[in-house]
C-alpha positions as YAML, in Angstrom:
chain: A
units: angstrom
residues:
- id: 1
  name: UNK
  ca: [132.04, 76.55, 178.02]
- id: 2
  name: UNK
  ca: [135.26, 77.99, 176.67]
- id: 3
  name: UNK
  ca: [135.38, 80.38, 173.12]
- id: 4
  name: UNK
  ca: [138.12, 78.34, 172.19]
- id: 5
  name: UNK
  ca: [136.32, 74.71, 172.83]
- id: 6
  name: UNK
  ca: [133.38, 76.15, 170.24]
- id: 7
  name: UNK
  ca: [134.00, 75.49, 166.38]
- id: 8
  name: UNK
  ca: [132.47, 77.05, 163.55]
- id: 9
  name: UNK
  ca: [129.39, 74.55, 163.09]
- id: 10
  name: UNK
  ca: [128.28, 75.35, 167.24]
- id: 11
  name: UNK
  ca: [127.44, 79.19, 165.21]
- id: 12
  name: UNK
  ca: [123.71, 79.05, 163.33]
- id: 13
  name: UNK
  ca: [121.44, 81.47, 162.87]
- id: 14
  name: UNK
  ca: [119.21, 81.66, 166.02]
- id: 15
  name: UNK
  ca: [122.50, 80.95, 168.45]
- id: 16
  name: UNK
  ca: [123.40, 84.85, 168.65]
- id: 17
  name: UNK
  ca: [119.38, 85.18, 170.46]
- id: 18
  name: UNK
  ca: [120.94, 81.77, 172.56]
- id: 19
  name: UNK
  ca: [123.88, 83.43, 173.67]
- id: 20
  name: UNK
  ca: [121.68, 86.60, 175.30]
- id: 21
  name: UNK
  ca: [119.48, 84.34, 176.75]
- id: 22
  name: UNK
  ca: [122.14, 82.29, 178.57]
- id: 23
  name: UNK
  ca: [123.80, 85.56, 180.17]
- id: 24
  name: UNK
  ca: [122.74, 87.82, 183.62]
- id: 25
  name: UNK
  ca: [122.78, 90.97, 181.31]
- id: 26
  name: UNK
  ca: [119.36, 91.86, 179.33]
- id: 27
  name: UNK
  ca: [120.28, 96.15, 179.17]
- id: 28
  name: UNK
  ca: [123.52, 97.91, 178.18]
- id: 29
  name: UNK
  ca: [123.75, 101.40, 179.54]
- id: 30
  name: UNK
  ca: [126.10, 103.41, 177.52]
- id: 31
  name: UNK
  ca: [127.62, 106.71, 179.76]
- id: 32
  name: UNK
  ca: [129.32, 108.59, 176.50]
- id: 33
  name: UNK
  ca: [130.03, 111.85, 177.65]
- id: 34
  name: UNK
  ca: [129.19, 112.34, 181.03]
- id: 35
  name: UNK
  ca: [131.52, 115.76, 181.26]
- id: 36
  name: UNK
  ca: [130.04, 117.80, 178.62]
- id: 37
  name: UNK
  ca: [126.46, 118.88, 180.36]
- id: 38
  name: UNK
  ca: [127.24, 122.01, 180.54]
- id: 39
  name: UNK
  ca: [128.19, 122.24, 176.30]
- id: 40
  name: UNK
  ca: [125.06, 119.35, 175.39]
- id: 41
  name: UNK
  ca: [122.76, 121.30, 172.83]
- id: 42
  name: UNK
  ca: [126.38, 122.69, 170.86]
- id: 43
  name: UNK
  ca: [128.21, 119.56, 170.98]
- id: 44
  name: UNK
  ca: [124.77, 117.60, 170.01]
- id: 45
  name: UNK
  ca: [124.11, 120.42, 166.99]
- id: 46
  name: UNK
  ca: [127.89, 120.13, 165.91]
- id: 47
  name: UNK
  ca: [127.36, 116.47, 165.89]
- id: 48
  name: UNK
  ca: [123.89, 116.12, 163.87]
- id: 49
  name: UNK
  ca: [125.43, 118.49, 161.24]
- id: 50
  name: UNK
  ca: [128.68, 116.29, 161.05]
- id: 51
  name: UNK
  ca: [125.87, 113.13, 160.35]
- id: 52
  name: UNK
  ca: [123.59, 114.87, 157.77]
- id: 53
  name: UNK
  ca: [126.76, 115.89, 155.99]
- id: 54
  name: UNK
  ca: [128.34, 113.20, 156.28]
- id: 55
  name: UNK
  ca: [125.23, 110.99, 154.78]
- id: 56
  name: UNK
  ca: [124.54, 113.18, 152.24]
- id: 57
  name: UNK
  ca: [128.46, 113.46, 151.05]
- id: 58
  name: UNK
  ca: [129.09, 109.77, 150.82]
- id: 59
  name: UNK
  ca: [125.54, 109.15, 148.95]
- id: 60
  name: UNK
  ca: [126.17, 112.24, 146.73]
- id: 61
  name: UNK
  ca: [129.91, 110.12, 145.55]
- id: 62
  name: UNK
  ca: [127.68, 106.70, 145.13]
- id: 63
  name: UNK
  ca: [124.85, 108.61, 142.95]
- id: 64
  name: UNK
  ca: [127.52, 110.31, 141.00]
- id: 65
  name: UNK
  ca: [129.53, 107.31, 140.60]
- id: 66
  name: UNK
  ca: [126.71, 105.53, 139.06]
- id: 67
  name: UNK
  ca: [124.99, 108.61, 136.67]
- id: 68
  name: UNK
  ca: [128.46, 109.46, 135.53]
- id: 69
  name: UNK
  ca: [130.24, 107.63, 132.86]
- id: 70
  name: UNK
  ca: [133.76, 109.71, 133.46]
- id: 71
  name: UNK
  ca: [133.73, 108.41, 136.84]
- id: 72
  name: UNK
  ca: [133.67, 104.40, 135.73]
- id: 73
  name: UNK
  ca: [137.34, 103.88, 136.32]
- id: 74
  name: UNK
  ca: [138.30, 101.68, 139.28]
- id: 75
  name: UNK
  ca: [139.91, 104.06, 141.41]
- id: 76
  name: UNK
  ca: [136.00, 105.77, 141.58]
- id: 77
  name: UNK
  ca: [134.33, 102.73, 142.17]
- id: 78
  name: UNK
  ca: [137.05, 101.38, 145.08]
- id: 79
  name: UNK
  ca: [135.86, 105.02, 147.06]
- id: 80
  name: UNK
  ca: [132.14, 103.99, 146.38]
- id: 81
  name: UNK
  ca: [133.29, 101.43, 148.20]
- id: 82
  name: UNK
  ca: [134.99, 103.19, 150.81]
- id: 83
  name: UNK
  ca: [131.59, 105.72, 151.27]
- id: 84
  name: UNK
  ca: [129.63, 102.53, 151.30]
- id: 85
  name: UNK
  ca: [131.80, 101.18, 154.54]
- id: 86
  name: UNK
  ca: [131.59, 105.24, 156.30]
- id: 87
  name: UNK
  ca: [127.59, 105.24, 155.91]
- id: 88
  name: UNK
  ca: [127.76, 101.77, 157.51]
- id: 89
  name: UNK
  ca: [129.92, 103.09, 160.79]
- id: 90
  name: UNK
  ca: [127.93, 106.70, 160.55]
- id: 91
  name: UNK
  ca: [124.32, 105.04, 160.73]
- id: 92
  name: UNK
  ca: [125.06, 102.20, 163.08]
- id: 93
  name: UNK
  ca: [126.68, 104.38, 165.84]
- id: 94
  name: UNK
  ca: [126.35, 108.43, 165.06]
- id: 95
  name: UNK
  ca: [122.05, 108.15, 166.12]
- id: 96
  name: UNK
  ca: [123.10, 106.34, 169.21]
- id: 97
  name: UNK
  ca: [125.92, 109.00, 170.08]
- id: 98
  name: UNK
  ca: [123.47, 112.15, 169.37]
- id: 99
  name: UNK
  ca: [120.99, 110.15, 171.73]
- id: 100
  name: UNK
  ca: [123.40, 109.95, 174.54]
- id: 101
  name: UNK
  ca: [124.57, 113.46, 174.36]
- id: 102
  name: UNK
  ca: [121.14, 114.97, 174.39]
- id: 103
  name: UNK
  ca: [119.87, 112.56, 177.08]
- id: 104
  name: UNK
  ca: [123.00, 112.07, 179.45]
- id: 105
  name: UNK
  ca: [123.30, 108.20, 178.09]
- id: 106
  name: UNK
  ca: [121.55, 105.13, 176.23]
- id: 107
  name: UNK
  ca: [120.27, 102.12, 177.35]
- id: 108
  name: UNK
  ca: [120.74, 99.40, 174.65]
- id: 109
  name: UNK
  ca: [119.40, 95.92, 174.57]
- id: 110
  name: UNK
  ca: [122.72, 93.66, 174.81]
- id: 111
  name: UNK
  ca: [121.42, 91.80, 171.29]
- id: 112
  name: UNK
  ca: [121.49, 95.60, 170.42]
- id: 113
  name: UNK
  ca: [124.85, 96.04, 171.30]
- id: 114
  name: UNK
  ca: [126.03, 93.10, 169.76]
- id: 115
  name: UNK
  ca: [124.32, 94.01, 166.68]
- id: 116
  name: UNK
  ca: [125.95, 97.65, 166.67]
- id: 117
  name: UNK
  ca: [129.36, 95.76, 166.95]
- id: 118
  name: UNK
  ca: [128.60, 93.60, 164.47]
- id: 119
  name: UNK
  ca: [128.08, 96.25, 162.04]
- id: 120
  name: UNK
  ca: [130.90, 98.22, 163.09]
- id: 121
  name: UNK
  ca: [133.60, 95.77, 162.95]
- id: 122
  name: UNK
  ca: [133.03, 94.15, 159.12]
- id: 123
  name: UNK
  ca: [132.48, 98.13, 158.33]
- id: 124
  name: UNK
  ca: [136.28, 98.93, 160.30]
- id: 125
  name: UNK
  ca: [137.77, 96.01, 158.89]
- id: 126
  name: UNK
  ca: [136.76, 96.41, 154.77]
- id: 127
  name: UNK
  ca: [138.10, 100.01, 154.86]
- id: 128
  name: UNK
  ca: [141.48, 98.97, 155.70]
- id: 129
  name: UNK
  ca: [141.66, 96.49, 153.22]
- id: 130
  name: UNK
  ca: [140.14, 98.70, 150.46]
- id: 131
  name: UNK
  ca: [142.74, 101.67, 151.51]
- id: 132
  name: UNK
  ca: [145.26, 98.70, 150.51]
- id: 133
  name: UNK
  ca: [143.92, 97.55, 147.41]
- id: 134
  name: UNK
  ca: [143.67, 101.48, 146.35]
- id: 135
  name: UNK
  ca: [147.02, 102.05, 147.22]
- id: 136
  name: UNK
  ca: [148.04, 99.19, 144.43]
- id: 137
  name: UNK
  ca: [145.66, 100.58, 142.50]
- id: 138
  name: UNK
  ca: [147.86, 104.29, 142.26]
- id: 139
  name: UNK
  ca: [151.16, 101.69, 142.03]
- id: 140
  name: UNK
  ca: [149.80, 100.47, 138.75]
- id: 141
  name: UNK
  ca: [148.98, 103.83, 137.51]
- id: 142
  name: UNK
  ca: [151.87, 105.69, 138.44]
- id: 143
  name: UNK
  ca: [154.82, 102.88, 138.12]
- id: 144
  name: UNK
  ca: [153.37, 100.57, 135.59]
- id: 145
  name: UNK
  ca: [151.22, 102.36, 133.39]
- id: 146
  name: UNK
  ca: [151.55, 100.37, 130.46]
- id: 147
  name: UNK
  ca: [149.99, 97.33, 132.04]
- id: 148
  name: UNK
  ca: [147.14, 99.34, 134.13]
- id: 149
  name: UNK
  ca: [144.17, 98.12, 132.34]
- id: 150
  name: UNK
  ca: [145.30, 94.76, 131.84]
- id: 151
  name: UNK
  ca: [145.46, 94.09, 135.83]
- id: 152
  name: UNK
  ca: [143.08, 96.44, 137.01]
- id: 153
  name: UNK
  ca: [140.22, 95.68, 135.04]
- id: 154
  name: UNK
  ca: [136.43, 95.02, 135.66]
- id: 155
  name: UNK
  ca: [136.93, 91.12, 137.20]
- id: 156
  name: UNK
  ca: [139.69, 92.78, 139.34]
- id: 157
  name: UNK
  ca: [138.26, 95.26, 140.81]
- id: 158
  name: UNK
  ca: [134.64, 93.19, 142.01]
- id: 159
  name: UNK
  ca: [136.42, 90.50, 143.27]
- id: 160
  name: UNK
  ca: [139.33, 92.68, 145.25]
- id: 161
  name: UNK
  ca: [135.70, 94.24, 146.84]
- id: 162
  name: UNK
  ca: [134.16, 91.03, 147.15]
- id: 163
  name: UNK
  ca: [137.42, 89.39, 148.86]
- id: 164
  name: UNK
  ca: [137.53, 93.03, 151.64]
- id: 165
  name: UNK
  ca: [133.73, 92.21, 152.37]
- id: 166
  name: UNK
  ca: [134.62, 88.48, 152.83]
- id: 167
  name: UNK
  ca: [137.59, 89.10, 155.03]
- id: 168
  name: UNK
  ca: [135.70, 91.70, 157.18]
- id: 169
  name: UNK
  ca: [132.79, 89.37, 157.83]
- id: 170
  name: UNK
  ca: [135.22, 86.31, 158.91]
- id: 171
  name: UNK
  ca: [136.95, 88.60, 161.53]
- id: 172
  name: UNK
  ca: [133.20, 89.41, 162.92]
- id: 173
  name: UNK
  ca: [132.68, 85.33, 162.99]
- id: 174
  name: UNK
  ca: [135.98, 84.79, 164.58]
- id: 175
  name: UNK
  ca: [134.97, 87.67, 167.47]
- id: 176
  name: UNK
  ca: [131.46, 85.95, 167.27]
- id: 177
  name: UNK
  ca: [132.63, 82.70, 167.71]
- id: 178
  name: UNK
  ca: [134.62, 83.54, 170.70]
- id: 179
  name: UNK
  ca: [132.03, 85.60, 172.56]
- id: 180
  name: UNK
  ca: [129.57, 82.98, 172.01]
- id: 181
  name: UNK
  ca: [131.49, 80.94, 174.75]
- id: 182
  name: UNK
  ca: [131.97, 83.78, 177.60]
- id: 183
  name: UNK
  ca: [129.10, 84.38, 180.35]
- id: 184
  name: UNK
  ca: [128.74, 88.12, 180.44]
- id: 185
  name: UNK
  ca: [127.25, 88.88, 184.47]
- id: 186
  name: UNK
  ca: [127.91, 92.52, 184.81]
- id: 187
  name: UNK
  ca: [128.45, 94.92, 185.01]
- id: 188
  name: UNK
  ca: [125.84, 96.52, 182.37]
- id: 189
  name: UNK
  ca: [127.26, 99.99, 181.94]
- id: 190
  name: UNK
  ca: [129.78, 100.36, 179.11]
- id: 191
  name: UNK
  ca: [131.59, 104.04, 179.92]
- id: 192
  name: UNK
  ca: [131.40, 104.68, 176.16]
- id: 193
  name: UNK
  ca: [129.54, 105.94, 173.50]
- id: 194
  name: UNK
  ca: [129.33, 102.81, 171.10]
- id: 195
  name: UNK
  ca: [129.59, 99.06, 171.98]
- id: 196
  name: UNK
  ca: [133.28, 98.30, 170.69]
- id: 197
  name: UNK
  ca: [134.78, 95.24, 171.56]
- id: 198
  name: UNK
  ca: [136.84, 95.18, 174.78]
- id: 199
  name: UNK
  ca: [133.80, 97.49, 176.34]
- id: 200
  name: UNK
  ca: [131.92, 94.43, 175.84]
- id: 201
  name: UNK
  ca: [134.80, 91.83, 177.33]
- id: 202
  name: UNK
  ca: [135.21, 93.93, 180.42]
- id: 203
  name: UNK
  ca: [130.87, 92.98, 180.87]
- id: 204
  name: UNK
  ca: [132.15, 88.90, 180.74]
- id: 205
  name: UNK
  ca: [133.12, 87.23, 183.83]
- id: 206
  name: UNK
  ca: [134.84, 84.50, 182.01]
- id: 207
  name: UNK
  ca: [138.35, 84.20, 181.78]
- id: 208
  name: UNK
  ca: [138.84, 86.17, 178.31]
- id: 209
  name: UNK
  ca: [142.72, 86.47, 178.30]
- id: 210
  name: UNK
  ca: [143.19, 83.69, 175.18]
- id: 211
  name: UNK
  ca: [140.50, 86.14, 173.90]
- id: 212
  name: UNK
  ca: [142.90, 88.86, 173.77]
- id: 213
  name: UNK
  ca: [145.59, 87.10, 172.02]
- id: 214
  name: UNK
  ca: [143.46, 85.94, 169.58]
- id: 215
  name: UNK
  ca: [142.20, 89.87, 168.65]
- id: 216
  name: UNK
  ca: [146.05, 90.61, 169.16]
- id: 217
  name: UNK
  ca: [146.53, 88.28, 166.38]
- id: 218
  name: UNK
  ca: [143.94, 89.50, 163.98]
- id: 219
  name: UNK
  ca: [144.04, 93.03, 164.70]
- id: 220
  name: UNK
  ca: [147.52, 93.11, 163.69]
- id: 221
  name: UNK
  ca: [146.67, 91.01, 160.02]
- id: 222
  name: UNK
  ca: [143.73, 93.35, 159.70]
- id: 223
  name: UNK
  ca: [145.56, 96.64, 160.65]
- id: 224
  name: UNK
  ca: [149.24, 96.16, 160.10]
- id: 225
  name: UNK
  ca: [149.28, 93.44, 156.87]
- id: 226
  name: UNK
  ca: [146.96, 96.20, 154.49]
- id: 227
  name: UNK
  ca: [149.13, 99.30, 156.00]
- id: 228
  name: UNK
  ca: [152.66, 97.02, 155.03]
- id: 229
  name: UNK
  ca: [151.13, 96.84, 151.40]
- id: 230
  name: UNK
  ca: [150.35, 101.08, 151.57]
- id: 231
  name: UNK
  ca: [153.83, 101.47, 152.80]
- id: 232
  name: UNK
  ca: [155.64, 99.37, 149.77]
- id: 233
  name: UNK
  ca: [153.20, 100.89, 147.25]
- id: 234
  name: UNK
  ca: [154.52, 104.36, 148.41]
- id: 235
  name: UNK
  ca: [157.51, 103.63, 148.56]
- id: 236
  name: UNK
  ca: [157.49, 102.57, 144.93]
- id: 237
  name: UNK
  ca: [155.09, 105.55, 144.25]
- id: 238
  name: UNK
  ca: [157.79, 108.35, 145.68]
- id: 239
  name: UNK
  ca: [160.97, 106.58, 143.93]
- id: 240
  name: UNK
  ca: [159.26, 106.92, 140.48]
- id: 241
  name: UNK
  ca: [157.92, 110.18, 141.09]
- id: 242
  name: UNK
  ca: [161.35, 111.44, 141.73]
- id: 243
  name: UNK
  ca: [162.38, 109.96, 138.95]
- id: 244
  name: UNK
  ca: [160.55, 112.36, 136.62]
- id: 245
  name: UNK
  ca: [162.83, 115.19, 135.52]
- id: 246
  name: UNK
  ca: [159.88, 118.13, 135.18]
- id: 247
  name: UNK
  ca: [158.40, 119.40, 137.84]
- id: 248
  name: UNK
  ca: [155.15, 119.56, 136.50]
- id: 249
  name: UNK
  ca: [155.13, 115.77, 135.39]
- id: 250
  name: UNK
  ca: [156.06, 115.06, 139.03]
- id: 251
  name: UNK
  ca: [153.48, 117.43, 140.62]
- id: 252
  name: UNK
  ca: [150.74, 115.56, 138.18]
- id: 253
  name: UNK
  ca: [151.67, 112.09, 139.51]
- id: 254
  name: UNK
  ca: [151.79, 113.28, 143.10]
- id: 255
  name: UNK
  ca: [148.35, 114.88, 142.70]
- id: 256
  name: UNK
  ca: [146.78, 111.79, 141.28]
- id: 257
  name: UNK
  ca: [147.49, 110.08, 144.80]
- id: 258
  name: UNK
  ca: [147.94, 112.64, 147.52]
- id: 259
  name: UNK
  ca: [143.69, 112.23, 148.48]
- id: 260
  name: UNK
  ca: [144.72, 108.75, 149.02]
- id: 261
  name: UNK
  ca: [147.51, 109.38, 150.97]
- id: 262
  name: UNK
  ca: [145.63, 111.92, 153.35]
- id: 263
  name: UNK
  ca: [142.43, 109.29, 153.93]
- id: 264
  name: UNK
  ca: [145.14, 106.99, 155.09]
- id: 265
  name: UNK
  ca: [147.02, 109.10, 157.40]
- id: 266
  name: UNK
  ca: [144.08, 109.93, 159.38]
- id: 267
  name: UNK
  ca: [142.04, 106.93, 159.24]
- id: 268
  name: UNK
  ca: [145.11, 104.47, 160.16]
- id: 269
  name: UNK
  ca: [146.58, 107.39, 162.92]
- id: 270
  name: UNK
  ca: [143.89, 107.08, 164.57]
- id: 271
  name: UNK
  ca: [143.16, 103.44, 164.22]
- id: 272
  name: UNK
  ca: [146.73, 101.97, 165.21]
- id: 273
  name: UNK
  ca: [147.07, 104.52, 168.52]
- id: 274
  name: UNK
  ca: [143.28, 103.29, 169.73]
- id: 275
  name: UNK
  ca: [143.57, 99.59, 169.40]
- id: 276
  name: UNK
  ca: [147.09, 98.72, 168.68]
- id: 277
  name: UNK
  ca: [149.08, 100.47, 171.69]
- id: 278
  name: UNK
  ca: [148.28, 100.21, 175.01]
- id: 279
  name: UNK
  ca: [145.41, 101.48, 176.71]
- id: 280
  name: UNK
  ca: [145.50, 101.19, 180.09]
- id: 281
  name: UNK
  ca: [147.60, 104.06, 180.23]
- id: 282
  name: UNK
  ca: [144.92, 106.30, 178.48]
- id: 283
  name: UNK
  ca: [142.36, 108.12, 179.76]
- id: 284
  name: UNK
  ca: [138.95, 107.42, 178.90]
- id: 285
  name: UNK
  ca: [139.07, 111.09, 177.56]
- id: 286
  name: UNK
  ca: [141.82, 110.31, 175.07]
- id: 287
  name: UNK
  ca: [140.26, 107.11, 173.82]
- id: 288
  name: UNK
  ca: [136.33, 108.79, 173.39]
- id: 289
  name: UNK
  ca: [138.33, 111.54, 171.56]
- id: 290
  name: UNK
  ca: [140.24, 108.61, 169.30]
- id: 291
  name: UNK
  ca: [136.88, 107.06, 168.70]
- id: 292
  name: UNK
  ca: [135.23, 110.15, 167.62]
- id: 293
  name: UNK
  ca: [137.92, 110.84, 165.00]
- id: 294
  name: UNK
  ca: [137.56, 107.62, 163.45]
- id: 295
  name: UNK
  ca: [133.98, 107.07, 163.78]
- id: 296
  name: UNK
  ca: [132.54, 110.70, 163.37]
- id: 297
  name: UNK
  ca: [134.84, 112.44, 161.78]
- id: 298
  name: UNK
  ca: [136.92, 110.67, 158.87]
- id: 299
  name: UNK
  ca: [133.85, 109.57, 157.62]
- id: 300
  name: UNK
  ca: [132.36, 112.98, 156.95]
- id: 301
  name: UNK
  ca: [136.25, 113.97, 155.89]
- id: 302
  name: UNK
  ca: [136.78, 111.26, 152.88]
- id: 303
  name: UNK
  ca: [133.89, 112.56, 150.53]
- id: 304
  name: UNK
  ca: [135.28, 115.89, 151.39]
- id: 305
  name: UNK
  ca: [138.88, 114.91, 150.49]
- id: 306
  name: UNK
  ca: [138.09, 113.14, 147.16]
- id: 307
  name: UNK
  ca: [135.40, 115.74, 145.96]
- id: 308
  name: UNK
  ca: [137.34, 118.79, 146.86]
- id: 309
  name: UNK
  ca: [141.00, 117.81, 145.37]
- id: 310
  name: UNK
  ca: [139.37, 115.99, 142.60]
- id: 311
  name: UNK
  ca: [138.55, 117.68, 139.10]
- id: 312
  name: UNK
  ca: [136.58, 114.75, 137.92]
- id: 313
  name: UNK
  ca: [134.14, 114.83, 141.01]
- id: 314
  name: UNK
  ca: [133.65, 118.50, 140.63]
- id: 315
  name: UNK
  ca: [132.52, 118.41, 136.79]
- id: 316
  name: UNK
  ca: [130.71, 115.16, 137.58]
- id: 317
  name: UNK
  ca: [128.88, 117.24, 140.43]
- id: 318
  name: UNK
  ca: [128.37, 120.51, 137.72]
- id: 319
  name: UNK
  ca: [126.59, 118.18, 134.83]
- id: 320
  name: UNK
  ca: [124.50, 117.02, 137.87]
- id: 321
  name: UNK
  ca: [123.54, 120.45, 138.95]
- id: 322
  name: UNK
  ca: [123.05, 121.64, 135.05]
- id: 323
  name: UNK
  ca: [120.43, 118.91, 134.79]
- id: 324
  name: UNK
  ca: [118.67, 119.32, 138.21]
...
C-alpha cells in the first residue's frame, strides 16, 4: 500500500496501534550524543537546569497571565500561547534527551516514537503560526492604533489560537496519513536524540520520495507563508516608526515589539537552516546542534525574553511575590 492511495477515512482511532503491528520494527534506539562521554554528568546537569527553568518560566507567564488583570490584553495571552506550545516540545523530548546523555542512548517503543513526533510537530507547527498572528498583532498597535480594539478583540484573538491549533494538528494528519502507508523494516537506530520526521523515513523501506514532496510542500506553507506575513508586518512596523519625528516616541514603539522580533529571529534561524536547506551536506553534528537550539534552548529563552524586557511582567511578577 502506497501513502498516497490512503484517504482520510482509512485513519481511525486504533489504526496508528495497526500500523506498528504491520511493520518489522517493535524498538527505536535513539544514539544522541555518542561523542560527549567524556563531558556526560556537565552536559546532562547543564541540560536538567535548562528543563526545570525552562518549565518553571513558561508556567510562571501562564499563572501570571491568568492572576493578573494588567496582563489581559491579547498580546499576553498570544505568548501564553506560545509558553503553552514550548512546555509541549520541552516535556515530550527534553526527559528523553537527559536519558540518553546519562545512559549513552534510549530505546523507544516505535508507537513511542511516533507519539513523541506527534507531539512535537502540532507543538513546531502552532508556534510559527502564533509568531505570525503576533506580528499583526504589533501592526495594529503600532500602524493602526485607532482601530486596535475593534480587530483585535476577545473573538479574535480565541479563534486566531483556535485556527494555529487546527492547522498544526492537520499537518500531523497529513504526515500521519502518509506514514500510515510505508512498511518501516529497519534499520531501528535513529542517530538522534528525538524521533523527528525524516529520522523516521530513513527506518521505511518503501519508496518515500512523493513523501518528500509532499513535506516540501507543507513545510514551506507552514514555515515560509507565517514568516512572509512577519516580514510585511515589519516592514510596515519600521516605515511608521521612522515616521515619528522624536526619538523617544520612536524608541517607545520599537520597544513595544523588539521581544517579538528577537523570539522570531532565533526560533525561525534555526528552523529554516534545519529543515528548509539541504541536509545532506551537514554533519550530523551541525544538525543535533540545530535541534538543540530550537528544541532546548528557545524554549527556555522566550519566557526569558518577554519577562526580562517587559515592565508589565516584572510588576505582574512583584504583586505576586508581595502576596506570597
Amino acid at each position: 500500500m502506497r501513502g498516497e492511495d490512503v484517504g482520510l477515512a482509512d485513519i481511525e482511532g486504533a489504526d496508528l496501534a495497526k500500523m506498528v503491528l504491520k511493520n518489522n520494527i517493535t524498538l527505536i534506539v535513539l544514539l544522541g550524543f555518542s561523542n560527549i562521554q567524556k563531558s556526560t554528568f556537565l552536559f546532562f546537569s547543564l541540560l536538567f537546569i535548562i528543563y526545570c527553568l525552562t518549565i518553571l518560566g513558561n508556567l510562571l507567564i501562564m499563572v501570571l497571565y491568568l492572576l493578573n488583570k494588567s496582563l489581559q490584553s491579547p498580546m499576553y495571552f498570544f505568548i501564553t500561547q506560545l509558553s503553552l506550545c514550548d512546555l509541549m516540545v520541552t516535556m515530550d523530548i527534553v526527559p528523553t534527551l537527559l536519558h540518553t546523555v546519562l545512559y549513552g542512548e534510549s530505546t523507544l517503543s516505535f508507537i513511542g516514537c511516533i507519539f513523541q513526533f506527534c507531539v512535537f510537530v502540532p507543538s513546531e507547527s502552532s508556534e510559527c503560526l502564533l509568531l505570525s498572528v503576533m506580528s499583526y498583532d504589533r501592526y495594529l498597535a503600532i500602524c493602526n492604533p485607532l482601530r486596535y480594539n475593534s480587530i483585535m478583540n476577545h473573538r479574535f484573538c480565541v479563534t486566531s489560537v483556535i485556527v494555529t491549533w487546527l492547522v498544526g494538528f492537520m499537518v500531523l494528519l497529513i504526515d500521519v496519513i502518509y506514514m500510515y502507508g510505508l512498511h518501516f523494516c529497519g534499520p531501528h537506530i535513529i542517530d538522534h536524540f528525538y524521533c523527528d520526521l525524516e529520522p523516521i523515513l530513513q527506518l521505511s523501506c518503501s519508496d518515500t520520495s512523493k513523501f518528500h514532496k509532499q513535506i516540501l510542500i507543507t513545510g514551506s506553507l507552514v514555515l515560509m507563508g507565517p514568516l512572509i506575513v512577519i516580514v510585511m508586518s515589519y516592514v510596515y512596523i519600521v516605515i511608521t516608526i521612522l515616521k515619528i519625528p522624536s526619538n523617544t516616541g520612536r524608541h517607545k514603539a520599537f520597544s513595544t515589539c523588539s521581544s517579538h522580533l528577537i523570539v522570531v529571529s532565533l526560533f525561525y534561524g534555526t528552523l529554516i537552516t534545519a529543515y528548509m536547506f539541504p541536509t545532506k551536506g551537514q554533519s550530523l553534528i551541525i544538525n543535533k546542534a540545530l535541534s538543540l537550539i530550537y528544541t532546548v534552548l528557545i524554549p527556555l529563552l522566550n519566557p526569558i525574553i518577554y519577562t526580562l524586557r517587559n515592565k508589565d511582567f516584572k510588576g505582574a511578577f512583584h504583586k505576586l511575590r508581595l502576596i506570597s
